[in-house]
VEXDREN-2710 file (C-alpha; in Angstrom, 1 decimal):
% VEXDREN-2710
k/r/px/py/pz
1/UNK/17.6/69.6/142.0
2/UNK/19.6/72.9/142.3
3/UNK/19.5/76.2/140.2
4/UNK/22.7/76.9/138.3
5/UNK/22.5/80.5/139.2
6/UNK/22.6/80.2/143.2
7/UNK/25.4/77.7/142.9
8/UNK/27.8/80.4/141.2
9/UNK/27.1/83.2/143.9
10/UNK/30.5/84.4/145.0
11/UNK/31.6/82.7/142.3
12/UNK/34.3/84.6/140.3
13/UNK/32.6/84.5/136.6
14/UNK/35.1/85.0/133.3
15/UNK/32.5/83.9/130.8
16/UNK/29.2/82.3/130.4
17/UNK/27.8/80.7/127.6
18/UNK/24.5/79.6/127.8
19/UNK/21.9/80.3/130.5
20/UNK/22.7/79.9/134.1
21/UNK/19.2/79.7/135.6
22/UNK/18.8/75.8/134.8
23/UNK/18.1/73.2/137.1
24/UNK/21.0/70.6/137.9
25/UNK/21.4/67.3/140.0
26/UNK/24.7/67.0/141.4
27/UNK/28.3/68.4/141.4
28/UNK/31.3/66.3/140.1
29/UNK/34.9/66.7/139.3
30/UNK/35.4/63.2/138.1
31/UNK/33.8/62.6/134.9
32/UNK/33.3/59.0/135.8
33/UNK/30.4/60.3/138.2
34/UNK/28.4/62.5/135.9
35/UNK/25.0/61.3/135.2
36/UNK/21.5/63.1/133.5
37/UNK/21.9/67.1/134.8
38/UNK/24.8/66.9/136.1
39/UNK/27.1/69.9/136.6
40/UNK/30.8/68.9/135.9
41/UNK/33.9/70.9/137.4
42/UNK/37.5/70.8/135.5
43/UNK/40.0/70.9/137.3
44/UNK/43.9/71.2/136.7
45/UNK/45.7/68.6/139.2
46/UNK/49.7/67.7/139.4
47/UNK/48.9/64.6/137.7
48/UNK/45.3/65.1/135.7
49/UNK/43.8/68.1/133.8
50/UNK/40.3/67.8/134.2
51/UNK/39.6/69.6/130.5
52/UNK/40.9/66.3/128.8
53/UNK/37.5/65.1/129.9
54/UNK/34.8/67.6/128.9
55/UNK/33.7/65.9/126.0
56/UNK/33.0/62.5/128.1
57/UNK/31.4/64.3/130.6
58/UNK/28.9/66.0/127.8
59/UNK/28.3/62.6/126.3
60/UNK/27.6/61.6/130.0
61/UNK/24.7/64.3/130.4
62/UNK/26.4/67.3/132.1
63/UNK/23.9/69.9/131.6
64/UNK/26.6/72.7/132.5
65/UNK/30.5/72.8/132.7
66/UNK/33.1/74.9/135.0
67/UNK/36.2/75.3/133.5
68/UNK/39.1/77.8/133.0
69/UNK/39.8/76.9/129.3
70/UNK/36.9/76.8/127.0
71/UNK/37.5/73.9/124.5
72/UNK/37.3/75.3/120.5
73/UNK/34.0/73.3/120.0
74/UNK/31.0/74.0/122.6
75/UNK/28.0/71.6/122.8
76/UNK/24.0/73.0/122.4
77/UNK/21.6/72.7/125.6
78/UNK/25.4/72.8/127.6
79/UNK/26.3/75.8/129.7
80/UNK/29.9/76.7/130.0
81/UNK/31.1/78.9/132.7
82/UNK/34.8/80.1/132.4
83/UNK/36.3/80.6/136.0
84/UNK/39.3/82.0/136.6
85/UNK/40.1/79.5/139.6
86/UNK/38.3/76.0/138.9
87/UNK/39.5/75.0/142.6
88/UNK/38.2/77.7/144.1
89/UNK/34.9/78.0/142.1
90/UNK/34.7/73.9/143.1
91/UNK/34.8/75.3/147.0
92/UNK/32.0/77.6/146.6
93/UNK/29.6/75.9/144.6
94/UNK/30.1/72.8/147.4
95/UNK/29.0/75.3/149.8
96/UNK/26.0/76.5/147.8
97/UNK/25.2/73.2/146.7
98/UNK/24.5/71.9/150.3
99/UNK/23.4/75.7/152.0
100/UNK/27.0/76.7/153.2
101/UNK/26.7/74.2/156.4
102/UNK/29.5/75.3/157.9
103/UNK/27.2/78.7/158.7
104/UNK/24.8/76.6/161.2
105/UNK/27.9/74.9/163.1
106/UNK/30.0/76.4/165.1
107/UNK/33.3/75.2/162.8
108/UNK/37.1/75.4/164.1
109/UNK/40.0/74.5/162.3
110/UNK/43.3/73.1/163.0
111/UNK/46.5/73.7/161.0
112/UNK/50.1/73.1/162.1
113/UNK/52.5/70.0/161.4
114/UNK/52.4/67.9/164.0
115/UNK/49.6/67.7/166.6
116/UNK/46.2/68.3/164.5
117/UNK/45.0/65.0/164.6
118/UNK/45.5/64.8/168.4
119/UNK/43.9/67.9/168.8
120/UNK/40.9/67.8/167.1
121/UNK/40.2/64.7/168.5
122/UNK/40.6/65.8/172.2
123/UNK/38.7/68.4/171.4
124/UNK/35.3/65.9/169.6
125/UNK/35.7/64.2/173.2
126/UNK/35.9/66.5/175.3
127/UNK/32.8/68.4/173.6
128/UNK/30.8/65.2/173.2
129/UNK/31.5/64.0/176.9
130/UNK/29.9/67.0/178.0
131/UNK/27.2/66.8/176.5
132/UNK/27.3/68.6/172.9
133/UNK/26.2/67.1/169.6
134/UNK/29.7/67.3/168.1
135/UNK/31.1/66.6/165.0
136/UNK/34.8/65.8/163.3
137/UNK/36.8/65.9/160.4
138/UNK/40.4/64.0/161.0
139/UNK/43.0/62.5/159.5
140/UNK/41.7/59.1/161.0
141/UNK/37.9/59.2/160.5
142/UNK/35.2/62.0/160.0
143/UNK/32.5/61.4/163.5
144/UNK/29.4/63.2/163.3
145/UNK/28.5/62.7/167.3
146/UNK/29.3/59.0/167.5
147/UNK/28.5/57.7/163.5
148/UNK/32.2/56.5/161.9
149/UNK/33.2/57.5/158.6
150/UNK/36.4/56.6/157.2
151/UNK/38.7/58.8/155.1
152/UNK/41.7/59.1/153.4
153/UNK/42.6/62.5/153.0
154/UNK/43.1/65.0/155.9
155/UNK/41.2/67.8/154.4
156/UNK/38.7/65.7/152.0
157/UNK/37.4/67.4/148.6
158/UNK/34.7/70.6/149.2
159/UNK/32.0/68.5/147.6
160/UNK/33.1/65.8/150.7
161/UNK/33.1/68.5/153.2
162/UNK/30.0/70.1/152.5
163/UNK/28.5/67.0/152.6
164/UNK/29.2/65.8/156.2
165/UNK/28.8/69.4/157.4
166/UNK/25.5/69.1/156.1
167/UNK/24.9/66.0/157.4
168/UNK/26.1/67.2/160.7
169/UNK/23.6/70.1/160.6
170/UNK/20.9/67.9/160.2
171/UNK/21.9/65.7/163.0
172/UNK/21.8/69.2/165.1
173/UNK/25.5/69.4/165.8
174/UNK/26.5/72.0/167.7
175/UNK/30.3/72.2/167.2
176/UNK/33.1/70.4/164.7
177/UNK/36.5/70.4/164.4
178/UNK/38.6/70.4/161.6
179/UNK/42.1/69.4/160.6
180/UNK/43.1/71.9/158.0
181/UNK/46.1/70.5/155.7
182/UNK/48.7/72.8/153.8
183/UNK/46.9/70.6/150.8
184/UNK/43.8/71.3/151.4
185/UNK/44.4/75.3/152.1
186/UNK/46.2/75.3/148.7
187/UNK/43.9/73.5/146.4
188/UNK/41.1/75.8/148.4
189/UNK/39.1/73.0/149.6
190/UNK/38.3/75.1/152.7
191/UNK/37.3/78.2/150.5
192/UNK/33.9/79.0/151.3
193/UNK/33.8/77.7/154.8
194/UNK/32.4/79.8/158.0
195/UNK/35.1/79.2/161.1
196/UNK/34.6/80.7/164.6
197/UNK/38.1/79.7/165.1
198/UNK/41.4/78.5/164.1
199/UNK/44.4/77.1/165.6
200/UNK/47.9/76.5/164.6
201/UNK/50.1/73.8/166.3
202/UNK/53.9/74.0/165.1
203/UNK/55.4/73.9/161.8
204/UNK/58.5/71.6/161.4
205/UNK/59.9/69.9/157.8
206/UNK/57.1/68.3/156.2
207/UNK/55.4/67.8/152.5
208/UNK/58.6/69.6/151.0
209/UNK/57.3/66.8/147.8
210/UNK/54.4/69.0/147.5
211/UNK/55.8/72.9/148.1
212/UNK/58.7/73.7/147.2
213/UNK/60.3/75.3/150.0
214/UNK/59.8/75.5/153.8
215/UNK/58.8/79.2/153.0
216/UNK/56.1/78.3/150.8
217/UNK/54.6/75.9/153.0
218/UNK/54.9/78.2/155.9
219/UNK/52.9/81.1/153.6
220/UNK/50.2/78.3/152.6
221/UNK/49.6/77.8/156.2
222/UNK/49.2/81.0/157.2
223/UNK/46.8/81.9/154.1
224/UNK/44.5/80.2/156.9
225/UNK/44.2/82.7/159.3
226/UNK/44.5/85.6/156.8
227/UNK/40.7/84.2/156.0
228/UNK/39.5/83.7/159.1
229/UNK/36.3/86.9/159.8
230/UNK/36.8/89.2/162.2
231/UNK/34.7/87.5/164.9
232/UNK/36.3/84.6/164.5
233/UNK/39.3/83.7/167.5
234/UNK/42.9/82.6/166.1
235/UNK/44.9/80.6/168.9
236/UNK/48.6/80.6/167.8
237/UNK/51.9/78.0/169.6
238/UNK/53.9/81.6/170.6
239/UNK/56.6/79.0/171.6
240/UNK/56.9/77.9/168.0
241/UNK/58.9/80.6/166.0
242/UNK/56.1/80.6/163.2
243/UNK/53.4/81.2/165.9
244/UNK/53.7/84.9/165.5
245/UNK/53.7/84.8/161.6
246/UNK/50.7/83.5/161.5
247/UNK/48.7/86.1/162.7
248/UNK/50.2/89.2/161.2
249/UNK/47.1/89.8/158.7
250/UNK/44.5/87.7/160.4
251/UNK/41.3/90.1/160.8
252/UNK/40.2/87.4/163.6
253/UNK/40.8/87.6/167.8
254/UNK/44.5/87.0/168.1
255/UNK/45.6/85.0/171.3
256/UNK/48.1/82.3/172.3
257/UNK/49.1/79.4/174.4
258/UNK/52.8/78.4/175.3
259/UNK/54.6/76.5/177.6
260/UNK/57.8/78.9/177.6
261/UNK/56.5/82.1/176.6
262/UNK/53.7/84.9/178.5
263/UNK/50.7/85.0/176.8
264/UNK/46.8/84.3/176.9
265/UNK/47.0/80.7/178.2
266/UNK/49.9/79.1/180.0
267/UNK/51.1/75.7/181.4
268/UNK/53.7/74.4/183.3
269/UNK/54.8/70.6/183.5
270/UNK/55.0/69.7/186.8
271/UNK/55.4/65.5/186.8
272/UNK/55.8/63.7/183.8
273/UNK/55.8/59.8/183.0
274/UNK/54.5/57.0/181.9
275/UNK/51.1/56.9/184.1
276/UNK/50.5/60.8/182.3
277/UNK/51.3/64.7/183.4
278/UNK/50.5/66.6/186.2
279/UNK/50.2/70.7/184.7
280/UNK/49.8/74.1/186.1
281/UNK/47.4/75.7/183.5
282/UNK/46.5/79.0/184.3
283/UNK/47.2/78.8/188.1
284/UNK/45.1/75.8/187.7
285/UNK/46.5/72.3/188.4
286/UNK/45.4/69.5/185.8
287/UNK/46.2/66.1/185.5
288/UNK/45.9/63.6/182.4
289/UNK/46.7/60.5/180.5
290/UNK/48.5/62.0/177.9
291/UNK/52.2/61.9/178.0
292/UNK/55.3/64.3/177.0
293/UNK/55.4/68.2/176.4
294/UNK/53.9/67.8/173.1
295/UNK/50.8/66.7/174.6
296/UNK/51.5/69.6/177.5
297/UNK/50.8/71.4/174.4
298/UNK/47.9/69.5/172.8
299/UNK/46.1/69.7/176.0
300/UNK/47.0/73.8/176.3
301/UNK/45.5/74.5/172.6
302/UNK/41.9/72.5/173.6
303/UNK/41.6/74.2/176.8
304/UNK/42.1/77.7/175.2
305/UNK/39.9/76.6/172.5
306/UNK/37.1/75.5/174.8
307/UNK/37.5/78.9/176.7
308/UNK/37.0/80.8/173.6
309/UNK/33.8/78.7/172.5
310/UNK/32.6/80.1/175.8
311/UNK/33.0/77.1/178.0
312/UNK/34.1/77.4/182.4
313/UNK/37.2/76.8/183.1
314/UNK/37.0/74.4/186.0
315/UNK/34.3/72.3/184.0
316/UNK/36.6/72.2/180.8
317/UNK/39.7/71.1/183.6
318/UNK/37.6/68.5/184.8
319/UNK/36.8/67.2/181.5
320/UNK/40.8/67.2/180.0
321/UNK/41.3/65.2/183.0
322/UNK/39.1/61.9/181.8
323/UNK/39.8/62.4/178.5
324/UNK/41.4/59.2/176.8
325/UNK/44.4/59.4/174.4
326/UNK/43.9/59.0/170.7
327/UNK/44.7/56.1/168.8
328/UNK/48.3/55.3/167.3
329/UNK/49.6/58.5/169.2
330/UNK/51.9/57.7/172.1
331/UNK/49.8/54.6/172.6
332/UNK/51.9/52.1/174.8
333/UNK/51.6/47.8/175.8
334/UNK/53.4/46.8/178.6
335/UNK/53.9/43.0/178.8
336/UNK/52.7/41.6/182.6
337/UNK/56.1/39.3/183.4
338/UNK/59.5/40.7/181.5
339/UNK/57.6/44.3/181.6
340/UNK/58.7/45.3/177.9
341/UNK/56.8/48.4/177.4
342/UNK/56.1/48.8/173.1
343/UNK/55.0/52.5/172.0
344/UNK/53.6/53.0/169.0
345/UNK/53.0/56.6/167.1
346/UNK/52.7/57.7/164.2
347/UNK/55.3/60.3/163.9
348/UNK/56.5/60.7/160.1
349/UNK/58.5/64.0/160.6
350/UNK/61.8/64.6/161.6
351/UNK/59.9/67.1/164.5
352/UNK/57.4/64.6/165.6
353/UNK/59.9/61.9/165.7
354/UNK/62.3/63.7/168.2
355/UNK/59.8/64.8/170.5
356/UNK/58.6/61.0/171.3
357/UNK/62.1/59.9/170.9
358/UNK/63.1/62.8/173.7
359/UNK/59.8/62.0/175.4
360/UNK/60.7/58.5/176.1
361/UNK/64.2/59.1/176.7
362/UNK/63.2/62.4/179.8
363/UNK/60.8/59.3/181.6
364/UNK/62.8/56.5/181.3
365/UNK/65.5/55.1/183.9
366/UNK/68.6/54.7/181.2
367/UNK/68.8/51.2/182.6
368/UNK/66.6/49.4/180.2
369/UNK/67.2/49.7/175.9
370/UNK/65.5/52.2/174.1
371/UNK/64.8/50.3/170.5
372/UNK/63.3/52.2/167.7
373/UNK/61.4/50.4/164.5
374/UNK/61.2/53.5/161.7
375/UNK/60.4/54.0/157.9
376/UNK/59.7/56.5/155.9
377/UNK/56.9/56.5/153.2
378/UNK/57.4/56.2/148.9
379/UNK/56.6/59.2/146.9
380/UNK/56.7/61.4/149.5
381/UNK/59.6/64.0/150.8
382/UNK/62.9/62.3/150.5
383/UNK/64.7/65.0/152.0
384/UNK/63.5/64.2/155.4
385/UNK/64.5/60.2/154.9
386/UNK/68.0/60.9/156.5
387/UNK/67.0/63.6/159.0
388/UNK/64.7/60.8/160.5
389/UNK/67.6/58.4/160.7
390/UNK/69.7/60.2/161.9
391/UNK/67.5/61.1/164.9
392/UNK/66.6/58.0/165.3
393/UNK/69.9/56.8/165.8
394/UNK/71.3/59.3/168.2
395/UNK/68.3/59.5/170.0
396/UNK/68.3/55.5/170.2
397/UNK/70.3/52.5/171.7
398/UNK/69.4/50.0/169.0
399/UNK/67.4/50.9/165.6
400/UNK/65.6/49.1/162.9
401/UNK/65.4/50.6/159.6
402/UNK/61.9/49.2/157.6
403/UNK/59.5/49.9/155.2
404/UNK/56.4/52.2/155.8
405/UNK/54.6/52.9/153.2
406/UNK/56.5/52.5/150.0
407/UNK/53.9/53.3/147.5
408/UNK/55.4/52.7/144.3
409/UNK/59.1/53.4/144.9
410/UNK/61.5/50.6/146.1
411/UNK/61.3/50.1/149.8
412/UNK/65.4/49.6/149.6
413/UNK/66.2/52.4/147.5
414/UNK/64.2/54.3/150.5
415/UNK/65.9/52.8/153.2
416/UNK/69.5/53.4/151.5
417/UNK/68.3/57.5/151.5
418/UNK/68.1/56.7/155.8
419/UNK/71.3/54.8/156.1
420/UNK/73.0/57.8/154.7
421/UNK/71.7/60.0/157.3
422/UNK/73.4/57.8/160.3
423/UNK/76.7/59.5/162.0
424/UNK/79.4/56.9/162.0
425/UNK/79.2/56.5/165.7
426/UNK/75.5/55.2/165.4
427/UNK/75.7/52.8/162.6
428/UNK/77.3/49.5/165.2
429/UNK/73.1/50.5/166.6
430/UNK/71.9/50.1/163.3
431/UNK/70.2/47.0/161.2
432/UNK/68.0/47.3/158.2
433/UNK/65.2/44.7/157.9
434/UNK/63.1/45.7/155.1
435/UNK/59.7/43.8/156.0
436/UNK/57.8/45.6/158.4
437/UNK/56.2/42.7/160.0
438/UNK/59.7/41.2/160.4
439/UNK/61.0/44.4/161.7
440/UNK/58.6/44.5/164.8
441/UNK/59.1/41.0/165.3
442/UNK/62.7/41.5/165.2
443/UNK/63.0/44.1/167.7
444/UNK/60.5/42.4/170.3
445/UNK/63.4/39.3/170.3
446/UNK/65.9/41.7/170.9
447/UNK/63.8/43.3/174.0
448/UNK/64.7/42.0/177.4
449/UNK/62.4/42.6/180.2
450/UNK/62.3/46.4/181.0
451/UNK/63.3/47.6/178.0
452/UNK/61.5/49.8/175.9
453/UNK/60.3/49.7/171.9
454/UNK/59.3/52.3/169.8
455/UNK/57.5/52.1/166.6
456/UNK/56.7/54.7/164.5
457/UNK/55.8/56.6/161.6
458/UNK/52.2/54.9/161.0
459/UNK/50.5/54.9/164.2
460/UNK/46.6/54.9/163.9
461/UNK/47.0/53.3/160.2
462/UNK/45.4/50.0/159.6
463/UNK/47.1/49.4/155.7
464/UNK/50.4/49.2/154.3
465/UNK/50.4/50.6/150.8
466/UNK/52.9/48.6/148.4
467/UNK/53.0/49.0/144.5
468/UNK/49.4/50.9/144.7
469/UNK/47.8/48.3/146.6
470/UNK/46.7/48.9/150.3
471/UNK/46.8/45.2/152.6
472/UNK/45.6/44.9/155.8
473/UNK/48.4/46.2/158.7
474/UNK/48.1/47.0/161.9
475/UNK/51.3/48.1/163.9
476/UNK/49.3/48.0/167.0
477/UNK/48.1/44.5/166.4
478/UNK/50.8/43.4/165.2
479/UNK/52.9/44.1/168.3
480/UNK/50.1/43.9/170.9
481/UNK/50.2/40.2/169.4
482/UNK/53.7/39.7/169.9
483/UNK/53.6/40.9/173.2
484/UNK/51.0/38.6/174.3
485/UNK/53.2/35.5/173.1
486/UNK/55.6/36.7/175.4
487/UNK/53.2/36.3/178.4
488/UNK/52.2/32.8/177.8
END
């Protein structure tokens, strides 16, 4: 049980009818959930207004409702509180509900377009191999020091967040790190939330579906760091032309990491291939498993995060230099006889894309074929469809256009959008095979021994997602699979 009056402080209050110092059970914003007590949040999604469903949730038991629209009839023994900002109000009541959490953690977030998944998880192992109770909140699972959760969003729900940050509290965690979406800053799911720090990879053309214009999404990032207290650190790419941006308003530490640029913490790549890269960071020397400059970079941001969180350098050196890659990102199978090498990755942005693509192309010989298996998800930014294409092809000796995931639109009306984004020159590389499955296996019989297959856009993803329903698929699997026919 919770009091209705401590779960509206900070709250920004409108209105109030009815009394606010009630006791309630839980917090919901789908009415489905309410029960006896119950406090009920309405909110206005894209798709959903939450308000078409106050009266359910009254006949459910909500004992109070948060809402920025009072409807023309109120129920008795129900408190309404008008909000200007349901989203935001949502945010802050998670926080009350479960103590604000994030206050007894040592919380860092992540933001950028590419990278964040990467480097949050580096960051979980490389905490938790030295010996902290650590905690994460990913794209590919939320880990609170070992225990697997799945998810589904990259920044989940406040209610969600609140949850496993308290969860992680009472597990003792001493540190967690945080992927921080443009979605999740704008539909203030991190409202509320306590950070020591935050980071911000890159920003390249992405989720142009969901803002309207690169500036937009650029400004929702940045909101970020224009949050972030004045004791917290903010660790900005100064060789990404946004880097800079980012910080102009930030009240937080301002520092950076680059490759290119003088600042804070620097690298330089001295080897790199296959087996991993051999930096200068700092004066330092490092080596590591991960591969290409955008993991030079990866690797940069954690050690200047660690450094901030008050770790040694040498120790945190030591520690980048076991640490294993992350699953679905650059993550390769080289067959034993013909020595086919497949890569998969889950780059799904024109950005992401050409830095594997560029990646493969600086290591490898040019005597082998590079061969590139690509989609590009339904109901998503369609704009991006023929940028990706076109890369691919220029950037490839031999392509295969295929599905990703084509959620409810028609996976041929999506690959047509690609086709168009091929130069004449590229097309004779070109072929279109529309099952995914098919594609892989397609491009493994066309690999002769040395050769090299790239396969990307879903990476770590164990699920295709076709007409709303999610089957079981597994690019790494799949061609791991096909690989190992070839050996017998």
């Amino acid at each position: 049980m919770r009091n209705l009056k401590d779960l509206l402080y900070k709250v920004s209050l409108e209105l109030v009818i009815g009394p606010t110092d009630i006791s309630v059970e839980r917090v919901h914003f789908d009415s489905r959930e309410i029960k006896e007590g119950d406090v009920f949040v309405a909110l206005k999604g894209s798709a959903v207004d939450g308000h078409q469903f106050i009266e359910k949730a009254v006949a459910s038991g909500a004992r109070a409702i948060i809402l920025e629209d009072l409807p023309d009839y109120q129920s008795d023994n129900v408190t309404y509180v008008q909000v200007n900002h349901a989203h935001k109000a949502l945010a802050l009541i998670g926080a009350n509900y479960y103590g604000n959490p994030s206050k007894d953690l040592k919380l860092v977030g992540v933001t950028g377009t590419n990278g964040k998944t990467t480097t949050t998880s580096l960051l979980y192992q490389l905490f938790k191999n030295l010996g902290f109770k650590t905690g994460l909140i990913s794209t590919v699972e939320i880990l609170i020091n070992g225990k697997v959760i799945p998810t589904k969003h990259t920044t989940p729900d406040p209610i969600t967040i609140n949850s496993h940050l308290a969860e992680m509290r009472d597990a003792g965690v001493d540190y967690c790190f945080m992927e921080v979406s443009s979605h999740g800053i704008d539909q203030e799911r991190v409202t509320g939330l306590y950070f020591v720090g935050g980071m911000f990879t890159n920003l390249t053309h992405d989720h142009l579906d969901y803002h309207s214009t690169f500036a937009e999404y650029r400004d929702v990032k940045k909101r970020f760091f224009d949050m972030l207290p004045s004791k917290a650190f903010a660790l900005t790419n100064r060789d990404d032309k946004n880097g800079e941006f980012m910080l102009q308003n930030t009240k937080a530490r301002k520092l950076g990491y680059a490759l290119k640029t003088y600042t804070d913490y620097r690298a330089q790549i001295i080897e790199n291939q296959f087996g991993g890269l051999q930096l200068k960071v700092n004066n330092q020397e490092l080596w590591t498993k991960m591969i290409g400059e955008f993991n030079a970079y990866n690797v940069l941001a954690i050690y200047g995060c660690a450094i901030e969180l008050g770790l040694e350098a040498t120790e945190v050196l030591e520690a980048i230099s076991k640490l294993d890659g992350v699953s679905g990102r650059f993550q390769y199978f080289t067959t034993a006889a013909q020595r086919i090498t497949a890569i998969v990755d889950y780059a799904h942005t024109p950005d992401a894309l050409k830095n594997v693509l560029e990646t493969i192309n600086a290591i490898r010989t040019r005597n082998e074929k590079l061969i590139t298996v690509v989609g590009c998800g339904g109901d998503r930014d369609k704009t991006k469809r023929p940028v990706m294409a076109n890369i691919a092809a220029s950037l490839s000796d031999q392509v295969i256009f295929t599905s990703d995931n084509p959620r409810t639109e028609n996976p041929d009306n999506i690959l047509e959008d690609m086709e168009a984004g091929v130069e004449p020159i590229d097309f004779k590389k070109t072929l279109t095979v529309t099952d995914r499955r098919n594609a892989i296996k397609t491009a493994v019989q066309l690999a002769q021994a040395n050769d090299i297959i790239l396969i990307a856009g879903k990476g770590h993803e164990t699920y295709q997602e076709i007409n709303g329903v999610r089957s079981d698929f597994n690019d790494r699997m799949i061609v791991a699979d096909l690989l190992n026919q070839l050996n017998k």
